[in-house]
N, C-alpha and C positions, 0 to 999 in steps of 0.2 A: 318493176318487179325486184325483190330484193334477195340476196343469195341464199342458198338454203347450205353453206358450207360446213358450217357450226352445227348443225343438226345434223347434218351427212356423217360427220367425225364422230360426233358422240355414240352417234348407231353403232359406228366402227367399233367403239372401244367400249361398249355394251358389254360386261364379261372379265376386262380385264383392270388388273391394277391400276391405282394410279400414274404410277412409274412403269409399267409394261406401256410400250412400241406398239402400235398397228403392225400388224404382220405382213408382210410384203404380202403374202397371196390375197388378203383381202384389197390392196391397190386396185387392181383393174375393175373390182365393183364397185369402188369407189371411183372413179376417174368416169364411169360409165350411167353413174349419177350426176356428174358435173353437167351445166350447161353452160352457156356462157357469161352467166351471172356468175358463177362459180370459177368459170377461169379466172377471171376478172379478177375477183379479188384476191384467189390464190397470188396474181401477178402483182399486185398491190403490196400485198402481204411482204413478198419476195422483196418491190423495190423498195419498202418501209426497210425492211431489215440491214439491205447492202447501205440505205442510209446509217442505219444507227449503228452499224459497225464500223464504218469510219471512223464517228466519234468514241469509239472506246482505246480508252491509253493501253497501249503496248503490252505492260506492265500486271494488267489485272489478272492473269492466270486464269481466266476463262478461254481466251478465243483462241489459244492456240496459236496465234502470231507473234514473230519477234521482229524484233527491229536492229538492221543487222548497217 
């Protein structure tokens, strides 16, 4: 079975800008949709990222880190 996470989000943000946040009150009916296809890859997601933020240099003025 494959995740339905990407359709869950969109539902979410049905209404809003492209640049408007999901609104925390709508989180718990969203979380309340997930199953475990959905956690899944939300955890995926997560360790994709803590990868690709490794390899970003210090320097680029996005990530908020310095190198001290």
């Amino acid at each position: 079975m494959m995740s339905n996470l990407r359709s869950i989000l969109l539902e979410a943000k049905t209404g809003l800008s492209p640049w408007q946040r999901i609104p925390e009150t709508q989180w718990q009916e969203i979380a309340a949709q997930c199953g475990p296809e959905e956690v899944q890859e939300i955890h995926a997601r997560i360790t994709s990222l803590k990868a690709e933020l490794l390899t970003v240099e210090d320097w680029d003025g996005d990530t908020g880190t310095t190198s001290t």
